[in-house]
N, C-alpha and C positions, 0 to 999 in steps of 0.2 A: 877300174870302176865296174859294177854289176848293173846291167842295165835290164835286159829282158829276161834275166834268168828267176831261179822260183822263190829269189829272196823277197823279188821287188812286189810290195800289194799292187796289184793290177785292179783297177774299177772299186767294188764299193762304194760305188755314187762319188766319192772324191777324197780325196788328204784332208779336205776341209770336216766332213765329216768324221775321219778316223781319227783326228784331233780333239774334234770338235765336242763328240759323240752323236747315233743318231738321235731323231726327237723320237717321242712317246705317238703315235701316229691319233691322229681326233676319229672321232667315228664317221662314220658317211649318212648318206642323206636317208633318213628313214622312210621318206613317202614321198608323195608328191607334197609341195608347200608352195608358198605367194610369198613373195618381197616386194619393197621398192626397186631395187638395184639389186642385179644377180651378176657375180663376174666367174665369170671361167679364167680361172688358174691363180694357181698359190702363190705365185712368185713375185721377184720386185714391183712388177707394173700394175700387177693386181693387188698383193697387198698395199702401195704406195694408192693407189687410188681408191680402197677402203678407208684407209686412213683420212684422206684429206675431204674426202665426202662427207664422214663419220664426225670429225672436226666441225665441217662447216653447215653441215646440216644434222646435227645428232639424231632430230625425230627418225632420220631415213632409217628403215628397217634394209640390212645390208647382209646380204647371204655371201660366200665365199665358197664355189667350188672347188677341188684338187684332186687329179688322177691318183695320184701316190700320197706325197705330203708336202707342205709348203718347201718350199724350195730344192725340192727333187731335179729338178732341170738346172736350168744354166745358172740360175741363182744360185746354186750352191755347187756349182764345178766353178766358174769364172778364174781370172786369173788375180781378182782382187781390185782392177783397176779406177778407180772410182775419179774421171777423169771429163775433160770437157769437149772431148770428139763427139762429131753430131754426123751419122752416115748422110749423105747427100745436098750438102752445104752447097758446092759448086752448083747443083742442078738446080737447088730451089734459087740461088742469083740468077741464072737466067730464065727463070721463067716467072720470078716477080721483083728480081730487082733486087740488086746491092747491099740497098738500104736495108732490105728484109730479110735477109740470108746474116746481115750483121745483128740484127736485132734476133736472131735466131739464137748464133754464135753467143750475143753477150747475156741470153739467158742460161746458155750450158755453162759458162763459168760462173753464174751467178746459184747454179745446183749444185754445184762438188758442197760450195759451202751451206747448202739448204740442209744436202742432205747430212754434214757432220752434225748443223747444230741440230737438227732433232732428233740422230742420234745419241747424241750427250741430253736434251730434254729430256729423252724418253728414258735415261740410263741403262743403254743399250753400249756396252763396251766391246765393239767390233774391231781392237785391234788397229782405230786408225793412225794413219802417223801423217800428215800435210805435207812430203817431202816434192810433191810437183811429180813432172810424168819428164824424163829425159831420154830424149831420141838419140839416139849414133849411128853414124854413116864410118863406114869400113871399106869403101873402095872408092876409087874416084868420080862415078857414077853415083853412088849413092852421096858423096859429099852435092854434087850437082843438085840431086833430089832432094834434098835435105837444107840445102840454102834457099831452094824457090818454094819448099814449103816453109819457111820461116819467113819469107817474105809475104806468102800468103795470107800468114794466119797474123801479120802484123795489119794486112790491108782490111783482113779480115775484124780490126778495132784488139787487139790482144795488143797491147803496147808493153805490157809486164814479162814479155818472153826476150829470152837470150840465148844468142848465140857464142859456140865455142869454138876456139882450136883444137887440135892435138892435145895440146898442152892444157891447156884449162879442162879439156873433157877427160886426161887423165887424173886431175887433181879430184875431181869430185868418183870417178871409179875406173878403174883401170881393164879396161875392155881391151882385146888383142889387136891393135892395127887399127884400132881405132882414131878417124883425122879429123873429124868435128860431131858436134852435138848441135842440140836445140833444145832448150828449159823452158818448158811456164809451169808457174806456181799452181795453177787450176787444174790439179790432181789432188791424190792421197794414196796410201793402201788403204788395203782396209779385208779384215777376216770375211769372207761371202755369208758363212751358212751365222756366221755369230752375229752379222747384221740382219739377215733373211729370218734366224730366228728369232730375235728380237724385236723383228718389227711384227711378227706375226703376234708375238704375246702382247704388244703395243696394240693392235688393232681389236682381238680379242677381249682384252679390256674393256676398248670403248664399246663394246657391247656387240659388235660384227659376231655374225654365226661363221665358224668356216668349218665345213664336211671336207674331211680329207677320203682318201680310199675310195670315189668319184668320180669317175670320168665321165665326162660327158661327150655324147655321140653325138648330138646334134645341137645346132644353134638356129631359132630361127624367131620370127617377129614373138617379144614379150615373151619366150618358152629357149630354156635349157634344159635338155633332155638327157635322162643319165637314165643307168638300168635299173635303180633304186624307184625311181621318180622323177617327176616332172617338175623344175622352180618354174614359175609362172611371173613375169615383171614388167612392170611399162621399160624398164631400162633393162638390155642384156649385152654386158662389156666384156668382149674378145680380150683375153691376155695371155695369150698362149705361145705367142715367140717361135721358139723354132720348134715346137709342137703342134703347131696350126695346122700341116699335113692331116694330120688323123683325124680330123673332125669332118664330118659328112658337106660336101660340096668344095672342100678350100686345101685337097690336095695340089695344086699348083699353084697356092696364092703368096706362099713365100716358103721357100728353098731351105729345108734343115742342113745347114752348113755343119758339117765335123770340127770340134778343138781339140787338140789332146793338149795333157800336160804332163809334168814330170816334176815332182818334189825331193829335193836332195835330202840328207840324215843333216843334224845341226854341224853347222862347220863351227871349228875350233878359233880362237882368237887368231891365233898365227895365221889362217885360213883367210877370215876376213881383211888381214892386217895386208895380204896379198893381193887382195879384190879392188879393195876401196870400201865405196859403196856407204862410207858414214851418214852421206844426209836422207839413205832411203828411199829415195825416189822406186818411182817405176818406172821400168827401164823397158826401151822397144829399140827396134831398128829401122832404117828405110831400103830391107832390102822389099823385092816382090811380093816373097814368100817370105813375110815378114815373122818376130819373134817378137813374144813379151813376156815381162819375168816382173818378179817382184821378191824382194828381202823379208824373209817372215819375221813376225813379232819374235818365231821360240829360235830364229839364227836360221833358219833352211834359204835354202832359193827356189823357187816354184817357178817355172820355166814351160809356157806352152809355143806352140806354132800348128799348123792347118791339120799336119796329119795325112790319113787319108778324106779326100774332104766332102764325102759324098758317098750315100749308098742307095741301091738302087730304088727306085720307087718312094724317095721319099722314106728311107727306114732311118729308123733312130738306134743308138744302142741299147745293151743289152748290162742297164746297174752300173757307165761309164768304162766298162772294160774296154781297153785300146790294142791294138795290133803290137807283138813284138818288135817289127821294124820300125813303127812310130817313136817308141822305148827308144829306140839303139837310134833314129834320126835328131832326138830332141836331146837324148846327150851329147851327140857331137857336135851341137850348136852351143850346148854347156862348155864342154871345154874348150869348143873354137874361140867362145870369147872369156872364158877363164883359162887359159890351160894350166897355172898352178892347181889348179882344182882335178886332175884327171886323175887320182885317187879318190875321189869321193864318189859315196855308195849314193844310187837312185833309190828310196826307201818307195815309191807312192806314184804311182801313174793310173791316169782316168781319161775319160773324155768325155764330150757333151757336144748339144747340137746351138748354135744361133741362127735367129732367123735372118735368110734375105731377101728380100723384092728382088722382080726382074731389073728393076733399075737402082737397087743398091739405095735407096731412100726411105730414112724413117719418117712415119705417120702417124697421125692420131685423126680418128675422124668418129661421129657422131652423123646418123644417118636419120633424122628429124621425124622422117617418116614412118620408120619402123621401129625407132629405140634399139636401134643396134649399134654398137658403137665398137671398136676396136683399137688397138694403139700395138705399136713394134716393128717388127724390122730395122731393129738397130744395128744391126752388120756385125756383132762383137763390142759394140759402145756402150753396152744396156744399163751398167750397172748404173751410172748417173742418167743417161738418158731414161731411165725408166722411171725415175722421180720426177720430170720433165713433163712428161707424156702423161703420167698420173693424176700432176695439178692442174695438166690443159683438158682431159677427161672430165674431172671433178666442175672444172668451171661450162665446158660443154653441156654438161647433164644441170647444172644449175642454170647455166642460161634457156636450156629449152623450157626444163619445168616453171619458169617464170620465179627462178628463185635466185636469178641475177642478169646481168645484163653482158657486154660484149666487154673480153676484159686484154691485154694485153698477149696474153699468153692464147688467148683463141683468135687473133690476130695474126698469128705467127704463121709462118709459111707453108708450113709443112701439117697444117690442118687442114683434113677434107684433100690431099695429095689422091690423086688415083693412079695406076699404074697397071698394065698389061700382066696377064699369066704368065707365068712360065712355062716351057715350051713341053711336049708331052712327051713320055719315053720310047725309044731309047736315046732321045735327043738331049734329055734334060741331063742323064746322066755323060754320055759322049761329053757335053758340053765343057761339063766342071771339072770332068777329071782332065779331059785335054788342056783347060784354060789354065789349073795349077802346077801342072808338068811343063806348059810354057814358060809359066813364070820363074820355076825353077830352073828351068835350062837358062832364062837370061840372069839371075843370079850365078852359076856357073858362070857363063861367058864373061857376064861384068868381073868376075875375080883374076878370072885366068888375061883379058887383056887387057886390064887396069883404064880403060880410056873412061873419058869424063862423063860423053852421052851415056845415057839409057840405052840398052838391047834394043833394037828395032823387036825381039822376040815379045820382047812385053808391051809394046802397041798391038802388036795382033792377040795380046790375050786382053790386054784391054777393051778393043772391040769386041769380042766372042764376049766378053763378061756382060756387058751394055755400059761400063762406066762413060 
C-alpha cells in the first residue's frame, strides 16, 4: 500500500471536495452594510443558524460572513459522522444535575434525525445512510472502557443501544482482535461538503446574503469588521470553531485541535466481502488516541485519528495538507484493523482544525447586553451538534428581541457555560502535544500487557487535558 509517497493527493481542502468538486466561490462584502443578524462563519453552526432564523423569522435581514467559502473548515474535512455525542455531558451533570445533562443527551439524539429530515426537505442528497455509530474495543482495557461507557450512555436515558461480543461484533464487520462493541441507532454517515453545500444553497434561497472571500478581524458590540467593510447589527453570532484563534481578542478562547484523514481507492467486492461492514455504520474505537472511519457512498474507507495535534501558537493548516507520518500512522491503523486490506492504495489525505475549550465543553451563549452571541467547541462532535446549537441560537436571539419566550432548547445546560482560557505559550503548546504522546504511550502499554484496567498513563493525561 502507497501511503505518503507522490501518488497520494495530499490536502486540497479534502477527498470531500475532490469528489465533490470545489464551489464557484460568492463575492465578498463590497462596503460597509447594516443587518439584523450578522454571523461570522460559513459553516455548519452558521449556516444551520441562518437557516432556522430565516425560517422562523423571514423579515430578519441576515448577512453571512466567510474567510474563504462556506464550508472551507472542518465542515468540509469532517469524517462524515453525523451522530449523537455532545462534548461535556459529564461536566454539565455535575454542575446542574442529571436530570439536565439527560435532557441534553436526549436532544442530541433527537438532531441526527432533525438534521436527515431537512436534508431530504430541503433535497439536499448528502450521501446519508442511518446505519448507527458502532464502537470496538480491541484489548482488554479497552473492553473495560467500553462496557462502562455503555452503561453510561444507557443511565444517560439511550435505551436503544447494544452491546456486543466478539462474536456478534464480528458478524456486523470484521475488525482484527476485536472483543466487543457498543451500537446505537442515533448516527448516520453522511457526504460533509454535499450537505455544507446544500445547505448553503438552502439558506441562500431564503433570501440570506452570504459574502464569501471575508474574513473578519474583529468582532465586537453590533460591528463585524472585515477589510472590505464594516456589517453593523443589534445581533453578531460567533461561528467560527476551531478558527476562533484568528479573530482579534479570542486567541486562547478555544484550542484549534489537528484531524487528519486518509481516504482509500474503492475496494473491490471480494475486498468488502472481507471487511464486513454491510450495515454502514460508522465505526470508532475506545482506544485513547482514538480513530474514526466511515464506508463511502462510491466503496472507499475514509479513516481519520489526532495526527499531529497542535501547532504552535494557535496556527491552522495550510489548504488541509497533512504531515507524511500522519499518512503512514493512519494507515497502519487501516490495516491494523483490516489487515486483508494492506494492498490497498491511500488515494486522499487532508486535515483540519476542531475547536476545544479548556474544559472540553460545548456552548452556546447569547450575551443580552451586547448582542453578541457565540456557539462551538464541540471537541470533534460538530457535525450534529452544530444543528443543536444553531436552533438554541435561533431561539436565544428570538427570545431576547421579544420575538419569543423561554423554550426547551434554551433551557438546556450547556447555554450561557463559561469557561477559563487556555493557557499561554509555550504552555499551551508543551501541553497538547505532551497529553497525546501520553495517551499513545498507554494505548501501547494496554496492547502489549493485555490487562483489563486503563494505563494509569492516561489518568495523568486526563488531568493535564482538564477532562
Amino acid at each position: 500500500m502507497s501511503s505518503s509517497g507522490s501518488d497520494v493527493v495530499n490536502g486540497g481542502i479534502s477527498f470531500w471536495y475532490a469528489d465533490d468538486g470545489l464551489p464557484a466561490v460568492r463575492e465578498p462584502l463590497p462596503g460597509d452594510a447594516s443587518a439584523d443578524v450578522v454571523i461570522v462563519g460559513g459553516g455548519y453552526t452558521g449556516l444551520w443558524t441562518a437557516y432556522y432564523l430565516k425560517k422562523a423569522a423571514p423579515f430578519l435581514r441576515i448577512t453571512v460572513l466567510e474567510q474563504k467559502f462556506c464550508g472551507y473548515g472542518a465542515s468540509g474535512r469532517n469524517g462524515g459522522w453525523l451522530y449523537n455525542g455532545i462534548a461535556g455531558r459529564d461536566r454539565y451533570a455535575a454542575l446542574h444535575g442529571r436530570d439536565a445533562a439527560v435532557r441534553l443527551q436526549r436532544a442530541m439524539n433527537e438532531t441526527v434525525d432533525e438534521v436527515v429530515a431537512v436534508a431530504a426537505a430541503e433535497g439536499i442528497d448528502a450521501d446519508v445512510h442511518q446505519g448507527g455509530v458502532l464502537e470496538v474495543a480491541r484489548t482488554p482495557a479497552q473492553l473495560a472502557r467500553l462496557k462502562a461507557f455503555h452503561e453510561a450512555e444507557l443511565a444517560f436515558g439511550e435505551k436503544d443501544r447494544e452491546l456486543y461480543g466478539a462474536k456478534e461484533s464480528a458478524e456486523r464487520i470484521r475488525v482484527a482482535d476485536a472483543v466487543g462493541a457498543s451500537w446505537t441507532p442515533h448516527g448516520a454517515r453522511v457526504h460533509p461538503v454535499k450537505l455544507v453545500k446544500g445547505l448553503a444553497a438552502a439558506v441562500e434561497a431564503l433570501g440570506v446574503v452570504i459574502h464569501e472571500q471575508t474574513p473578519v478581524t474583529e468582532i465586537r458590540s453590533k460591528h463585524a469588521v472585515t477589510p472590505y467593510g464594516t456589517v453593523r447589527a443589534p445581533y453578531v453570532l460567533r461561528c467560527t470553531e476551531g478558527f476562533t484563534a484568528a479573530l482579534k481578542g479570542e486567541r486562547r478562547t478555544w484550542l484549534p485541535m489537528n484531524s487528519s484523514m486518509i481516504a482509500t481507492e474503492p475496494l473491490t467486492d471480494e475486498q468488502w466481502a472481507s471487511v464486513g461492514w454491510e450495515g454502514r455504520e460508522t465505526l470508532g474505537d475506545m482506544a485513547h488516541a482514538y480513530m474514526y472511519a466511515q464506508r463511502t457512498a462510491d466503496g472507499r474507507i475514509a479513516l481519520g485519528g489526532r495526527g499531529v495535534p497542535y501547532r504552535f501558537g494557535s496556527g491552522t493548516d495550510n489548504d488541509g495538507r497533512t504531515q507524511g507520518a500522519t499518512i503512514e500512522a493512519l494507515r497502519e491503523i487501516l490495516v491494523g484493523f483490516f489487515p486483508s486490506l494492506a494492498g490497498v492504495r491511500v488515494e486522499h489525505a487532508w486535515s483540519g482544525v476542531l475547536g476545544v475549550p479548556r474544559d472540553w465543553c460545548a456552548t452556546v451563549t447569547l450575551d443580552r447586553s451586547t448582542g453578541l452571541g457565540w456557539a462551538g467547541g464541540y471537541v470533534g462532535s460538530g457535525v450534529a451538534t452544530a444543528n443543536l446549537a444553531a436552533r438554541t441560537l435561533r431561539d436565544l436571539v428570538q427570545q431576547d428581541s421579544g420575538q419569543g419566550g423561554r423554550t426547551e432548547l434554551t433551557d438546556l445546560p450547556w447555554v450561557g457555560h463559561k469557561v477559563r482560557k487556555w493557557e499561554p505559550e509555550p504552555l499551551r503548546w508543551l501541553g497538547v502535544q505532551g497529553m497525546y504522546a501520553v495517551y499513545r504511550a498507554a494505548d501501547r502499554r494496554e496492547t502489549v500487557t493485555r490487562r483489563a484496567e486503563s494505563s494509569r498513563l492516561a489518568r495523568v493525561a486526563d488531568r493535564v487535558a482538564g477532562r
